[in-house]
C-alpha positions, -999 to 999 in steps of 0.1 A, spaced: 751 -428 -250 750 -421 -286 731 -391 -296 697 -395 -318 694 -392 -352 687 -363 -379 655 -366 -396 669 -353 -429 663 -353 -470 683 -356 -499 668 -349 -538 677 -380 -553 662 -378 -594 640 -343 -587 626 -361 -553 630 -353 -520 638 -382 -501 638 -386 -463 670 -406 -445 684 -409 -408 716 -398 -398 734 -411 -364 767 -381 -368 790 -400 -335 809 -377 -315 834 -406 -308 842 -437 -327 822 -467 -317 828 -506 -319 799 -521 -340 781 -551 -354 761 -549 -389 753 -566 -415 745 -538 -436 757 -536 -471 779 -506 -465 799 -509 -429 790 -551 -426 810 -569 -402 829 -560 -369 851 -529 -371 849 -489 -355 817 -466 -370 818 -428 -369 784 -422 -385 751 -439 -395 727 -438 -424 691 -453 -429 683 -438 -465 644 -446 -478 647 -461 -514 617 -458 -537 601 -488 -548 614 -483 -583 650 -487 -570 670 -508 -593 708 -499 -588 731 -530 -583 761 -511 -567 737 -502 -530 774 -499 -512 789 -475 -536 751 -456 -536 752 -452 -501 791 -442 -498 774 -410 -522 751 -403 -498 777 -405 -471 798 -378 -487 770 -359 -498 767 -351 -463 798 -350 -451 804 -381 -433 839 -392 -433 857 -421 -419 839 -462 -415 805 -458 -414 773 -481 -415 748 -476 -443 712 -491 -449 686 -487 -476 647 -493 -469 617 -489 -493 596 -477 -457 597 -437 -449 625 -438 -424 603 -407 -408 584 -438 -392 614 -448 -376 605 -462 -337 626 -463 -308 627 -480 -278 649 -480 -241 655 -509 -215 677 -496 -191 706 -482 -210 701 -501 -240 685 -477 -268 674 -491 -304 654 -477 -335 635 -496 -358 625 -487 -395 600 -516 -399 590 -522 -438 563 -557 -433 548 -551 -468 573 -587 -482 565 -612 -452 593 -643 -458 596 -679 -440 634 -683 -438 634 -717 -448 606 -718 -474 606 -748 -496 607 -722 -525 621 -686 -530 595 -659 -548 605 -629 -556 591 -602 -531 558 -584 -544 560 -557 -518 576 -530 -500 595 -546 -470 629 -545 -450 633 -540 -412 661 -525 -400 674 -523 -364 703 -497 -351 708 -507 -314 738 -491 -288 749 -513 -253 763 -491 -231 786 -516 -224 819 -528 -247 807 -566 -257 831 -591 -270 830 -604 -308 812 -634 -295 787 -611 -277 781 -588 -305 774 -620 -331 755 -631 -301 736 -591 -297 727 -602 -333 712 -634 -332 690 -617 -300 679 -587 -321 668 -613 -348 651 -639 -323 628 -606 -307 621 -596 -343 607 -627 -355 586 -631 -321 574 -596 -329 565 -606 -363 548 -637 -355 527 -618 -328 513 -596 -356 497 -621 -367 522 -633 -395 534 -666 -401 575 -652 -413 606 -650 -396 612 -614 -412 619 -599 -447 646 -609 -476 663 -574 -470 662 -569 -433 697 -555 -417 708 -551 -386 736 -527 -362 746 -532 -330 772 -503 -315 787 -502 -282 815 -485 -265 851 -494 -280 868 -497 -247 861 -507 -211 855 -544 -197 841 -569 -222 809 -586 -215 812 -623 -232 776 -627 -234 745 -613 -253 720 -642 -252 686 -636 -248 689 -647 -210 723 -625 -203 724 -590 -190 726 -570 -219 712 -596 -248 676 -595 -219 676 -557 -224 682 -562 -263 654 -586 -270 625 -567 -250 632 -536 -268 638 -547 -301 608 -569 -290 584 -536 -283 600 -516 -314 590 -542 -339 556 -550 -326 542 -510 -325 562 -507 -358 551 -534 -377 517 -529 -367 512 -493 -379 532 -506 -412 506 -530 -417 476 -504 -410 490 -478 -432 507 -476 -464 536 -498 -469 562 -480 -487 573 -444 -490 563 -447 -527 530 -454 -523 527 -429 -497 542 -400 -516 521 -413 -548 487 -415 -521 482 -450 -529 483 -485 -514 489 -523 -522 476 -544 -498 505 -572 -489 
Protein backbone atom coordinates (compact mmCIF):
# COMPACT_ATOMS: atom_id res chain seq x y z
CA UNK A 1 0.00 0.00 0.00
CA UNK A 2 1.19 3.39 -0.79
CA UNK A 3 1.04 5.85 1.96
CA UNK A 4 -1.48 8.94 1.74
CA UNK A 5 -0.71 12.12 0.73
CA UNK A 6 0.61 15.55 2.39
CA UNK A 7 -1.77 18.25 2.36
CA UNK A 8 0.83 20.92 1.80
CA UNK A 9 1.37 24.73 0.27
CA UNK A 10 3.71 26.42 -1.71
CA UNK A 11 3.73 30.67 -2.28
CA UNK A 12 3.67 30.78 -5.87
CA UNK A 13 3.48 35.02 -6.83
CA UNK A 14 2.83 36.19 -2.89
CA UNK A 15 0.00 33.36 -2.63
CA UNK A 16 -0.18 30.45 -0.77
CA UNK A 17 -1.16 27.66 -2.66
CA UNK A 18 -2.38 24.24 -1.56
CA UNK A 19 -0.97 20.89 -3.45
CA UNK A 20 -0.85 16.94 -2.69
CA UNK A 21 2.16 15.17 -2.29
CA UNK A 22 2.25 11.12 -2.54
CA UNK A 23 6.51 10.89 -1.16
CA UNK A 24 6.81 6.65 -2.19
CA UNK A 25 8.93 4.67 0.08
CA UNK A 26 9.67 2.29 -2.90
CA UNK A 27 9.51 2.88 -6.58
CA UNK A 28 6.27 1.93 -8.23
CA UNK A 29 5.13 0.87 -11.81
CA UNK A 30 2.55 3.40 -13.10
CA UNK A 31 0.15 4.58 -15.69
CA UNK A 32 -0.69 8.49 -16.36
CA UNK A 33 -1.36 10.62 -18.60
CA UNK A 34 -0.30 13.48 -16.81
CA UNK A 35 1.68 16.17 -18.40
CA UNK A 36 4.80 15.61 -16.22
CA UNK A 37 5.43 11.48 -15.67
CA UNK A 38 2.76 10.56 -18.88
CA UNK A 39 3.07 7.15 -20.12
CA UNK A 40 4.23 3.70 -18.50
CA UNK A 41 7.53 3.89 -16.59
CA UNK A 42 8.64 3.64 -12.45
CA UNK A 43 7.26 6.75 -10.13
CA UNK A 44 8.96 7.68 -6.85
CA UNK A 45 6.67 10.64 -5.96
CA UNK A 46 3.37 12.34 -6.75
CA UNK A 47 2.10 15.90 -7.18
CA UNK A 48 -1.56 17.36 -7.49
CA UNK A 49 -0.67 21.20 -7.47
CA UNK A 50 -4.02 23.76 -7.46
CA UNK A 51 -3.46 26.34 -10.35
CA UNK A 52 -5.29 29.64 -10.05
CA UNK A 53 -7.71 30.42 -12.68
CA UNK A 54 -5.41 33.14 -14.02
CA UNK A 55 -2.84 30.49 -14.88
CA UNK A 56 -1.39 31.04 -18.29
CA UNK A 57 2.14 29.37 -18.41
CA UNK A 58 2.69 27.13 -21.61
CA UNK A 59 5.62 25.08 -20.26
CA UNK A 60 3.03 23.05 -17.25
CA UNK A 61 5.86 20.11 -17.42
CA UNK A 62 8.85 22.25 -16.70
CA UNK A 63 6.35 24.24 -13.96
CA UNK A 64 5.66 21.24 -12.24
CA UNK A 65 9.36 19.75 -12.41
CA UNK A 66 9.90 23.39 -10.07
CA UNK A 67 7.63 22.37 -7.86
CA UNK A 68 9.10 18.92 -7.72
CA UNK A 69 12.44 20.26 -6.62
CA UNK A 70 11.11 22.79 -4.59
CA UNK A 71 10.23 20.07 -2.41
CA UNK A 72 12.73 17.81 -2.80
CA UNK A 73 11.46 15.12 -4.90
CA UNK A 74 14.02 13.42 -6.91
CA UNK A 75 13.90 10.73 -9.34
CA UNK A 76 10.55 10.01 -12.23
CA UNK A 77 7.71 11.31 -10.84
CA UNK A 78 3.96 12.12 -11.88
CA UNK A 79 2.81 15.65 -11.79
CA UNK A 80 -0.83 17.28 -12.28
CA UNK A 81 -2.23 20.76 -12.17
CA UNK A 82 -6.04 21.53 -11.26
CA UNK A 83 -7.81 24.93 -10.95
CA UNK A 84 -10.04 22.91 -7.89
CA UNK A 85 -8.49 23.34 -4.07
CA UNK A 86 -6.77 19.96 -4.00
CA UNK A 87 -7.76 20.27 -0.02
CA UNK A 88 -11.11 18.80 -1.57
CA UNK A 89 -9.44 15.91 -2.60
CA UNK A 90 -11.84 12.50 -2.00
CA UNK A 91 -10.80 9.06 -1.53
CA UNK A 92 -12.16 5.94 -1.82
CA UNK A 93 -11.22 1.88 -1.01
CA UNK A 94 -12.67 -1.43 -2.64
CA UNK A 95 -10.82 -4.09 -1.22
CA UNK A 96 -7.22 -3.19 -1.64
CA UNK A 97 -7.70 -0.89 -4.31
CA UNK A 98 -7.33 2.87 -2.93
CA UNK A 99 -7.90 6.03 -5.22
CA UNK A 100 -8.23 9.89 -4.73
CA UNK A 101 -10.10 12.24 -6.74
CA UNK A 102 -9.61 16.09 -7.06
CA UNK A 103 -12.89 16.64 -8.96
CA UNK A 104 -13.00 20.31 -10.79
CA UNK A 105 -16.95 20.07 -12.79
CA UNK A 106 -17.10 23.86 -13.26
CA UNK A 107 -16.10 23.11 -17.72
CA UNK A 108 -18.55 20.16 -18.37
CA UNK A 109 -17.34 18.66 -22.13
CA UNK A 110 -19.05 16.04 -24.61
CA UNK A 111 -16.10 14.19 -26.02
CA UNK A 112 -17.23 14.14 -29.38
CA UNK A 113 -18.99 17.51 -29.62
CA UNK A 114 -19.74 18.67 -33.16
CA UNK A 115 -17.80 21.89 -32.10
CA UNK A 116 -14.93 22.73 -29.64
CA UNK A 117 -15.56 26.04 -27.22
CA UNK A 118 -13.14 27.20 -25.29
CA UNK A 119 -13.83 26.24 -21.47
CA UNK A 120 -15.63 29.25 -19.48
CA UNK A 121 -14.99 27.59 -16.11
CA UNK A 122 -12.94 26.08 -13.57
CA UNK A 123 -12.73 22.21 -14.34
CA UNK A 124 -10.29 19.19 -14.44
CA UNK A 125 -10.71 15.85 -12.66
CA UNK A 126 -7.96 14.11 -11.67
CA UNK A 127 -7.68 10.47 -10.47
CA UNK A 128 -4.44 8.88 -8.60
CA UNK A 129 -5.39 5.13 -8.12
CA UNK A 130 -2.83 2.13 -6.60
CA UNK A 131 -3.66 -1.95 -7.37
CA UNK A 132 -2.15 -3.91 -5.03
CA UNK A 133 -1.43 -6.04 -7.60
CA UNK A 134 1.54 -5.77 -10.58
CA UNK A 135 -0.80 -5.39 -13.87
CA UNK A 136 0.54 -5.89 -17.27
CA UNK A 137 0.82 -2.88 -19.89
CA UNK A 138 -2.33 -4.11 -21.38
CA UNK A 139 -3.99 -4.10 -17.96
CA UNK A 140 -2.75 -0.67 -16.89
CA UNK A 141 -4.09 0.96 -20.56
CA UNK A 142 -7.01 -1.21 -19.65
CA UNK A 143 -6.98 0.32 -15.50
CA UNK A 144 -7.34 3.50 -17.62
CA UNK A 145 -10.00 3.19 -19.90
CA UNK A 146 -11.99 1.71 -16.49
CA UNK A 147 -11.15 4.76 -14.35
CA UNK A 148 -12.45 6.89 -17.37
CA UNK A 149 -15.70 4.63 -18.16
CA UNK A 150 -16.74 5.08 -13.96
CA UNK A 151 -16.01 8.78 -14.30
CA UNK A 152 -18.19 9.50 -17.03
CA UNK A 153 -21.02 7.28 -15.34
CA UNK A 154 -20.38 9.39 -12.36
CA UNK A 155 -20.71 12.54 -14.24
CA UNK A 156 -23.71 11.67 -16.11
CA UNK A 157 -25.44 10.60 -12.68
CA UNK A 158 -24.92 14.19 -11.52
CA UNK A 159 -27.10 15.11 -13.64
CA UNK A 160 -24.77 16.31 -16.60
CA UNK A 161 -24.92 15.47 -20.04
CA UNK A 162 -20.46 15.19 -20.53
CA UNK A 163 -18.18 12.62 -20.61
CA UNK A 164 -15.69 14.63 -18.40
CA UNK A 165 -13.56 17.94 -18.70
CA UNK A 166 -10.81 19.03 -21.50
CA UNK A 167 -8.03 18.82 -18.83
CA UNK A 168 -8.88 15.73 -16.83
CA UNK A 169 -5.72 13.32 -16.08
CA UNK A 170 -5.43 10.27 -14.77
CA UNK A 171 -2.62 7.69 -12.61
CA UNK A 172 -2.71 4.38 -12.05
CA UNK A 173 0.37 2.81 -9.70
CA UNK A 174 0.81 -0.70 -8.75
CA UNK A 175 3.52 -2.86 -7.48
CA UNK A 176 6.64 -3.21 -9.87
CA UNK A 177 7.11 -6.83 -9.33
CA UNK A 178 5.15 -10.01 -8.59
CA UNK A 179 2.64 -11.99 -11.00
CA UNK A 180 1.03 -9.89 -13.70
CA UNK A 181 -2.66 -9.66 -14.00
CA UNK A 182 -3.47 -9.35 -17.90
CA UNK A 183 -6.78 -7.79 -17.27
CA UNK A 184 -8.36 -4.55 -15.88
CA UNK A 185 -11.77 -4.38 -17.63
CA UNK A 186 -14.52 -3.21 -15.85
CA UNK A 187 -15.76 -6.96 -15.43
CA UNK A 188 -12.10 -8.35 -14.21
CA UNK A 189 -10.81 -8.57 -10.73
CA UNK A 190 -9.04 -5.56 -10.19
CA UNK A 191 -10.56 -3.23 -13.23
CA UNK A 192 -14.38 -4.25 -10.87
CA UNK A 193 -12.67 -2.86 -7.80
CA UNK A 194 -11.35 0.27 -9.97
CA UNK A 195 -14.59 1.38 -11.45
CA UNK A 196 -16.79 1.23 -8.16
CA UNK A 197 -14.41 3.43 -6.39
CA UNK A 198 -13.54 5.77 -8.87
CA UNK A 199 -17.34 5.43 -9.41
CA UNK A 200 -18.16 6.61 -5.54
CA UNK A 201 -15.13 9.24 -5.62
CA UNK A 202 -16.47 11.10 -8.56
CA UNK A 203 -20.06 11.08 -7.69
CA UNK A 204 -19.56 12.68 -3.78
CA UNK A 205 -16.90 14.85 -5.45
CA UNK A 206 -18.48 16.24 -8.19
CA UNK A 207 -21.51 16.82 -6.34
CA UNK A 208 -19.98 19.09 -3.55
CA UNK A 209 -17.99 20.82 -6.58
CA UNK A 210 -21.15 21.63 -8.06
CA UNK A 211 -22.81 22.86 -4.68
CA UNK A 212 -19.95 25.02 -3.71
CA UNK A 213 -17.48 27.15 -5.33
CA UNK A 214 -15.78 25.82 -8.32
CA UNK A 215 -12.37 26.87 -8.31
CA UNK A 216 -9.78 27.70 -5.67
CA UNK A 217 -9.79 31.18 -7.13
CA UNK A 218 -13.01 31.98 -6.54
CA UNK A 219 -12.93 30.56 -3.26
CA UNK A 220 -9.92 32.31 -1.98
CA UNK A 221 -11.44 35.71 -3.77
CA UNK A 222 -15.15 34.61 -1.75
CA UNK A 223 -16.83 34.57 -4.96
CA UNK A 224 -18.64 32.27 -7.49
CA UNK A 225 -19.61 31.73 -11.24
CA UNK A 226 -22.20 29.51 -11.72
CA UNK A 227 -21.13 26.79 -14.59
Amino acid sequence: MITEPLLTHRDESGCDVPLLVWRLAEPVLAISSAVLGGGIGPCRWLVNATVPMSYDRDDPADHLSEIAAGLGLAGPGVGLLTGVDVADVVTADDDGVRLWATVGLGAPIQAAAPTAEAAPHAGTVNIVAWVPRRLSHGALVNAVATLTEAKTQAIRELGLAATGTATDAVAVLCPPAGPEAEYAGPRSQWGRLLARAAHRAVLSGGAANLAGTASWSERRAGTRTDP
